[in-house]
N, C-alpha and C positions, 0 to 999 in steps of 0.2 A: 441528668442528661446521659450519662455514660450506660445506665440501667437501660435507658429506654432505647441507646444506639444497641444495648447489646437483645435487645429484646427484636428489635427491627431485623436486625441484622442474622438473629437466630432463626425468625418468621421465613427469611429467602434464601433460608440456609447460605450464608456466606459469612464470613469473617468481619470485624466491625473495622478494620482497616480496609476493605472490601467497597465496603457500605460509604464510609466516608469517602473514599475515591467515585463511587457512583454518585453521591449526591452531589459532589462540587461538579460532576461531569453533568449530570442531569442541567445544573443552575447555568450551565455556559447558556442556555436557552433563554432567558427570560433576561441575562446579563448582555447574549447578543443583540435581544429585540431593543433595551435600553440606549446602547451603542447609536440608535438611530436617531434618536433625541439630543444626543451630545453638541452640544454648540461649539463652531468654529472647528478648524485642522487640527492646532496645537489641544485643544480640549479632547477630542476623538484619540489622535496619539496616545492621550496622558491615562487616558480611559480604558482603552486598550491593553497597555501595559499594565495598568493598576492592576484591574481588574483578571488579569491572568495570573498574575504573581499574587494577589490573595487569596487566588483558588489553589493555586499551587503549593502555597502557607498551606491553609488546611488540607487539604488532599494528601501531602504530603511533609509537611512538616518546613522550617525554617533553611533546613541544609541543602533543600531541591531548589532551593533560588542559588545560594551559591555555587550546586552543583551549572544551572543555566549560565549563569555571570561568564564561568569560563569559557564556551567556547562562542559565545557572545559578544566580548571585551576583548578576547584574540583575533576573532573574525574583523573586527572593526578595524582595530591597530592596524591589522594588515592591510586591508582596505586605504586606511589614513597613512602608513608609512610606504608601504611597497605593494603600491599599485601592481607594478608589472608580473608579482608575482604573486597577489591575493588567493588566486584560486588554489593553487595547487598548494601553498601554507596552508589556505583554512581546510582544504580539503585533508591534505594527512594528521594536520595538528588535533583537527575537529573530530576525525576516528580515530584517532589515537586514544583521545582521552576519555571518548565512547566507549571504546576495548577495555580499555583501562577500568571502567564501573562496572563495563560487564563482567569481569574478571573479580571484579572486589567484591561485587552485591551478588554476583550468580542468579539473578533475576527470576528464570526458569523456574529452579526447586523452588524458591519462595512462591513463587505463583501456584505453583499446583500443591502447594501445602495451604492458599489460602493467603498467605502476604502479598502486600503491593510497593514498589519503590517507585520515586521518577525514573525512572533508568527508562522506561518505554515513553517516558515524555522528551524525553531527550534525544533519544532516536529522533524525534521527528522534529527536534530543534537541532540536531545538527542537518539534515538535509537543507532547512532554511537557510541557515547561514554559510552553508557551502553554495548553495544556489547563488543568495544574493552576492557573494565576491565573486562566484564567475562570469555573474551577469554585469556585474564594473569591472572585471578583468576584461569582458569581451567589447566593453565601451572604446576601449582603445584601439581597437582594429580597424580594419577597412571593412565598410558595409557590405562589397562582392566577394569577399573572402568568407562569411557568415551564412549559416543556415538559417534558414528562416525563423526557424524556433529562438534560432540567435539573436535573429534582427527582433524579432518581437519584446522578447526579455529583458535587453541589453538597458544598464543604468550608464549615462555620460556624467552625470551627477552622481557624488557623493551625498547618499541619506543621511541626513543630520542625526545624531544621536538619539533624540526620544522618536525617530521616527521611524529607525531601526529598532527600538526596544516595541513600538506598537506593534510594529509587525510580526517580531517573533513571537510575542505573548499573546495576537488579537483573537477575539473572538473561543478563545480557550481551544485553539485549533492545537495548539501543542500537547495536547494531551492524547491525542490519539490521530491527529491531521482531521480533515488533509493538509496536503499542502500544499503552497502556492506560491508565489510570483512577490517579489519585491514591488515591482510595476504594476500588478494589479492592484495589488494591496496601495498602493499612492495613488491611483486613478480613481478608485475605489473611497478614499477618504476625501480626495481633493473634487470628486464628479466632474473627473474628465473621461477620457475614451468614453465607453460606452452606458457609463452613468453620469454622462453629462444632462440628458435629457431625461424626461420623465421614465422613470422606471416602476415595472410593474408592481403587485403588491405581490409581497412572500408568503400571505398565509396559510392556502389552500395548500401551497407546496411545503409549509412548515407541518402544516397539521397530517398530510400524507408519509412525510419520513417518521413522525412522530408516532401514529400507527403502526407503520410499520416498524418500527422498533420495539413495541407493545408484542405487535405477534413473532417476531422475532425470539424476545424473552421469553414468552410463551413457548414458545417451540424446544429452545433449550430446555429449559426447566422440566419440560415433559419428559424431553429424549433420554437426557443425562444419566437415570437413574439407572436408565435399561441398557444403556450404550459407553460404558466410562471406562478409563484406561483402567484401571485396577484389574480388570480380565485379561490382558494380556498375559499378565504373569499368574495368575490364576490354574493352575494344574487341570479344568475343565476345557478351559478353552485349546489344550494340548491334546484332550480327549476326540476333540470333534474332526471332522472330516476336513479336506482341502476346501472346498467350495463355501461349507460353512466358515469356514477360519476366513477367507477373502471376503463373503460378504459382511463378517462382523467389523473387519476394517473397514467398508463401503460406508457402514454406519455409524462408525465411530468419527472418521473424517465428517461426515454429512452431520452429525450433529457436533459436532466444536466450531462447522465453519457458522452455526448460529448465533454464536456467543460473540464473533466478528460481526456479524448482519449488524447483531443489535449495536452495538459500541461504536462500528461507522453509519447506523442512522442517526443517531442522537447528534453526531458530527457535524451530518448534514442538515438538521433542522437547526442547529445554532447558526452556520454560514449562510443558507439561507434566508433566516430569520432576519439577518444583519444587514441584508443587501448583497453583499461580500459575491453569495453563491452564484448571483445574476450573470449569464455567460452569453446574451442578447437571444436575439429571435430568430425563429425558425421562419422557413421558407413558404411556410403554408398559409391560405387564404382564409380566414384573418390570418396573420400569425401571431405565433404562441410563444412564452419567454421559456428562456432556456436555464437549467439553473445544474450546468455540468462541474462547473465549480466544485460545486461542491457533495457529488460524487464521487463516492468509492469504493461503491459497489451494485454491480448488476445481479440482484439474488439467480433469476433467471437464467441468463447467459451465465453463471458458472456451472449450476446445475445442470443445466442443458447443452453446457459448452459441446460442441461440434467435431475442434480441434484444440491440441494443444497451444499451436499455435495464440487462439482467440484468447488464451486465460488471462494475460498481463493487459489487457482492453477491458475484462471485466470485475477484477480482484486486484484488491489494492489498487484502484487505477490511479491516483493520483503521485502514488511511489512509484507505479511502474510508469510511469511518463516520466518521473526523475531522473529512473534508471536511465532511463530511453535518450531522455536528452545530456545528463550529467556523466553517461559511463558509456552505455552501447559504440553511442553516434561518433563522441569524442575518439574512441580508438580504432575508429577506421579512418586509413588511410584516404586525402583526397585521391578522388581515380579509381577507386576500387569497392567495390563491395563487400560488405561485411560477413564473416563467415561465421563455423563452430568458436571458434577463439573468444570472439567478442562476446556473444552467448552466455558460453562459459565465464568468462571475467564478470560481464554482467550479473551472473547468479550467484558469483562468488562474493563478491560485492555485496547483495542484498542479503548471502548468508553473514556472511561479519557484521553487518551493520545489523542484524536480529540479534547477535550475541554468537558467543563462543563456545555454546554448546557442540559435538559432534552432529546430535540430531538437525542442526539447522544448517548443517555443513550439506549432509546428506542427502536431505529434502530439496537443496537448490541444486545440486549436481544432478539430483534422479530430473528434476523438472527440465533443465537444459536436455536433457537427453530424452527425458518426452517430447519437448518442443520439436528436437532432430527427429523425432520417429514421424511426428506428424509431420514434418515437411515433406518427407520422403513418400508416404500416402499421399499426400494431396497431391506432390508432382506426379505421380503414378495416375491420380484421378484425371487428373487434366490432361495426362496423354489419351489418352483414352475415348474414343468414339461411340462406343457402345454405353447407352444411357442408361442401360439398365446396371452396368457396371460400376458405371459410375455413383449411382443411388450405393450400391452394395459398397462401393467402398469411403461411401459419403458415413455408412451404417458405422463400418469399420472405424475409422476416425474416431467416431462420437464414444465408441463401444473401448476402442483402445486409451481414448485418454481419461474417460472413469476409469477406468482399471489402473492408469498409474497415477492418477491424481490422487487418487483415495489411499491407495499403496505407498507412494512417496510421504504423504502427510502422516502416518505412522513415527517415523524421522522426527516430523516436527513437532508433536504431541508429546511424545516419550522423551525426546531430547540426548537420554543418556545413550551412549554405543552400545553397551551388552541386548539392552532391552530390543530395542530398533532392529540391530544383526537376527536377534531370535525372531520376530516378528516377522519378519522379511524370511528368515529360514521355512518360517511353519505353513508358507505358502510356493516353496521352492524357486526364491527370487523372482519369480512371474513378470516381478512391474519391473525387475532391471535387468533380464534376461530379453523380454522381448523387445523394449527399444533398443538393445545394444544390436542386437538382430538386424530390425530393422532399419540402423544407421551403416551397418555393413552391408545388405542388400542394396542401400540407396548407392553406393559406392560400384557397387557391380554394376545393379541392373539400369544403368541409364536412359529415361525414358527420353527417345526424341521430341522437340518442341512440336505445340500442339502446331497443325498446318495451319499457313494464312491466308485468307482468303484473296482471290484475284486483285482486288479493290485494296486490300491493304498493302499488299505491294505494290499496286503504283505509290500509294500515297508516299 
């Protein structure tokens, strides 16, 4: 057996700790479609749970359940003992001890040398179980005191214990998410809300992510060989001009973000597979089922993103809804709107909780400060009367945030400081020079509100 993982695993050029994390990841598919067969609540829970923690056994070894246990069995406690204070324990106790592996296992070098640890399955069990305590921390409040996202989520009940462990483990969503809802995930087993009634079949929609993830790997595996960070440090790549140097970063971002495509389509064919992903129907005559769940990624809208702005809607979108509701929302003040500060906290936030690298420090800082650059163009767009302007600085936009999205993800690929700083040098900070620019322009030049029409003032 060991001969022939190392023989497979030689065949797709990857490591056989590699291979084994792919194939338990691959098996969440045929273990979600199972799931739907399960008889009874408590049988689904038990099934759930099992079944995630014995992909986790081999995928990773005996020590990644204990590593889950902890912030699992503290999240509860706190839940069971100190209600009034669940969120904000499971929240620091929960990254804490997130930091803590990233710090011990350093994740990163292992990965680009080829090792895999839980430590990126735990990323995505600690957002779960910081979710589920705020969302029984926010059960005690008063309903007009709560945002909507609030009223939706919110647990007034205590999840019994195997019904908290299905959830963190279901579906093998821990291994790379997404993520999701305590509430969904219990409506979802129990078919209420919106899988109370007949629900569509998943497998057109399985068999299409499943594809898609096929040419996804495809895609990498092409690019890889022509496009991999080992140039960076490379003495030729020092050789080549400015615009060569920036566009071999456009291609080095555009092919790693492959290697993500494929790892959250496979995601999304397990959640969908399961039921899970079903997010009801569209508005359209017939209409169509919707399966946003369990998305988390638009290949299109990133590549073709617009604005900065739109990235967190199409990349990662199921963390950046986390972000959104668990950190953004939360630190604005009632009465006020949220500014740079938030932004920032939020990015800071998503860089710790990727690890403790520099590079991942870097790449969320540069990305808030793309998002501010974009804002400041599009308020510039919307003053603006002249259409043809408008186009041109619609160009602008789409033109400015390739250039720091590709630019910024240098950061997150290299990880290390030295590497990152030169990389960024041999292009003359381009992607952190010009939105700083542009967030001091937005500051000067304040565009007046677009005028309103007669009719909107009386209203």
């Amino acid at each position: 057996m060991d001969f022939d993982m190392e023989s497979m695993a030689s065949a797709i050029g990857v490591t056989v700790p590699v291979l084994r994390f792919l194939l338990c990841y691959v098996a969440t598919i045929p273990l979600s479609l199972f799931h739907r067969v399960v008889p009874g609540r408590l049988g689904k829970h038990l099934y759930a749970f099992a079944t995630g923690a014995i992909l986790s056994y081999f995928a990773f070894g005996y020590s990644s359940i204990l590593h889950f246990l902890v912030p699992m069995l503290s999240s509860y406690s706190f839940m069971a003992l100190a209600r009034p204070y669940c969120g904000t324990l499971t929240f620091v106790t929960s990254f804490a001890y997130l930091i803590g592996c990233h710090v011990y296992y350093m994740s990163g070098d292992a990965w680009k040398e080829g090792g895999i640890d839980a430590t990126g399955s735990l990323m995505v069990l600690t957002l779960k179980v910081i979710s589920c305590a705020i969302n029984y921390n926010d059960g005690l409040l008063k309903e007009e005191d709560l945002r909507e996202a609030q009223k939706r989520n919110r647990l007034i009940k205590l999840p019994s214990l195997i019904e908290y462990f299905g959830y963190c483990l279901s579906c093998g969503s821990h291994f790379a998410g997404p993520v999701y809802e305590m509430k969904d995930y219990l409506e979802w087993t129990e078919r209420k809300g919106i899988w109370s009634g007949p629900t569509p079949s998943p497998f057109f929609a399985t068999i299409r992510a499943i594809l898609q993830a096929g040419l996804c790997m495809a895609m990498f595996l092409y690019l890889i060989p022509k496009f991999n960070l080992s140039k960076f440090s490379d003495p030729v790549y020092q050789e080549w001009g400015f615009w060569k140097r920036l566009s071999y970063q456009y291609m080095a971002g555009f092919t790693a973000r492959w290697k993500y495509y494929f790892i959250w389509s496979i995601s999304e064919a397990a959640v969908i597979v399961s039921g899970l992903g079903f997010s009801g129907w569209t508005d359209s005559s017939p209409p169509k089922p919707r399966w946003d769940r369990a998305k988390n990624v638009d290949i299109l809208g990133v590549e073709l993103c617009k604005s900065g702005v739109e990235l967190p809607l199409v990349w990662n979108i199921q963390v950046s809804t986390w972000l959104r509701h668990y950190v953004y929302e939360r630190l604005v003040q009632k009465g006020k709107k949220p500014g740079f500060f938030q932004l920032l906290a939020t990015q800071t936030t998503s860089a710790v909780w990727h690890g403790v690298y520099p590079g991942y420090l870097i790449f969320f800082v540069q990305s808030a400060l793309m998002i501010a650059g974009s804002r400041v163009i599009y308020r510039w767009q919307q003053a603006l009367q002249m259409t043809l302007i408008k186009k041109i600085l619609v160009f602008v936009n789409f033109a400015y945030t390739l250039l720091v999205l590709n630019y910024s993800a240098v950061g997150f690929m290299l990880l290390e400081l030295q590497g990152t700083i030169a990389a960024f040098a041999s292009v003359y900070f381009v992607g952190t020079i010009v939105p700083l620019v542009l967030f001091v322009l937005g500051k000067i030049i304040t565009p007046p509100r677009p005028a309103r029409s007669k009719a909107q003032k009386e209203q």
